[in-house]
C-alpha positions in Angstrom: 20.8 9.3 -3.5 24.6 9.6 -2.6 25.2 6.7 -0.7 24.3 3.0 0.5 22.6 4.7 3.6 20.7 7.0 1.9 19.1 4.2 -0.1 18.1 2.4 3.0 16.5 5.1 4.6 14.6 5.9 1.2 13.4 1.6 1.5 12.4 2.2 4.9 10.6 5.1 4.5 8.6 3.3 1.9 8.2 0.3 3.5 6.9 2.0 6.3 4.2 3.7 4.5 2.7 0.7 3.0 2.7 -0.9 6.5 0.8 2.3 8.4 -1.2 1.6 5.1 -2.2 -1.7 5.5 -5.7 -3.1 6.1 -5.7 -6.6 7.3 -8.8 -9.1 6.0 -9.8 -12.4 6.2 -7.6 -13.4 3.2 -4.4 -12.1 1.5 -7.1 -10.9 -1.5 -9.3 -9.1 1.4 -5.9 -7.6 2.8 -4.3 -6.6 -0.5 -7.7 -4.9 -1.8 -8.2 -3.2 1.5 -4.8 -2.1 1.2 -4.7 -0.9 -2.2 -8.0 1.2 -1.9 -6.3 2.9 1.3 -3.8 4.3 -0.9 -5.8 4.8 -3.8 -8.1 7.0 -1.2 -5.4 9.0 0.5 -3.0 9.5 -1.9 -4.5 12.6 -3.4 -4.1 14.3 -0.7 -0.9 13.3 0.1 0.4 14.2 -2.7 -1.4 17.5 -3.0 -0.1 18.1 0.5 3.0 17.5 -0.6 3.4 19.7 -3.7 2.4 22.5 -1.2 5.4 21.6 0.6 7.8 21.1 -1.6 7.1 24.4 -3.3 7.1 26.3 -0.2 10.5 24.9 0.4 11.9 25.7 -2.9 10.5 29.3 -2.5 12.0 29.6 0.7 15.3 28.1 -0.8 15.5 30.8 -4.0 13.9 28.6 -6.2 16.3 25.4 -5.6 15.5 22.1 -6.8 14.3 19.6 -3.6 15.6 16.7 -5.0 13.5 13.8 -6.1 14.0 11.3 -3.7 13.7 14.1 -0.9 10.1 14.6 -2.0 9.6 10.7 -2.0 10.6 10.4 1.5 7.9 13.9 2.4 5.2 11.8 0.3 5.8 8.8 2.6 5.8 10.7 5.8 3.1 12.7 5.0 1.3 9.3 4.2 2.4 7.3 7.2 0.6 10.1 9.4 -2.5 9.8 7.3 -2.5 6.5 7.6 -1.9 6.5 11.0 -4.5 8.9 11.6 -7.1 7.2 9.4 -6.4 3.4 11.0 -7.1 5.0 14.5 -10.2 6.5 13.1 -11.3 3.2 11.4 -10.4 0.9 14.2 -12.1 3.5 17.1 -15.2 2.5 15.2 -15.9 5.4 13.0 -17.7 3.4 9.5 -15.9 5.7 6.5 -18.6 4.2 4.2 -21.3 5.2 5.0 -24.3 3.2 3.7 
């Protein structure tokens, strides 16, 4: 990161995938376990999805480095669509856990 803006785009980035990531409860324990087992759940595949990425782009870039925060700030956009996707899925009704 080169400069103060980069660095608060990089914070923002991440603070927006933990709030398209959060599950509201009853309590701040309900909210804070819901939230951490969302990201426990997607970020396999997040990440996967980003390695696929990122390795297309250095292939595509003659094998340059993507720098690290650069594949950070994919991670965390890849996630806030998952997460947006999956909170519309959960709160249209669809039970995830089935049982």
């Amino acid at each position: 990161m080169r400069n103060i803006k980069e660095k608060v785009r990089f914070t923002l980035s991440a603070l927006l995938y933990l709030l398209f990531n959060l599950r509201v409860g009853e309590s701040f324990a309900t909210t804070l376990s819901a939230t951490g087992w969302q990201i426990l759940q997607t970020a396999p595949f997040v990440a996967g999805l980003t390695y696929l990425i990122v390795a297309v782009l250095q292939y595509m870039g003659d094998g340059g480095k993507v720098p690290w925060d650069r594949k950070f700030r994919l991670f965390f956009a890849i996630g806030i669509i998952a997460g947006l996707v999956l909170a519309i899925w959960e709160y249209a009704g669809v039970d995830l856990q089935q049982g």
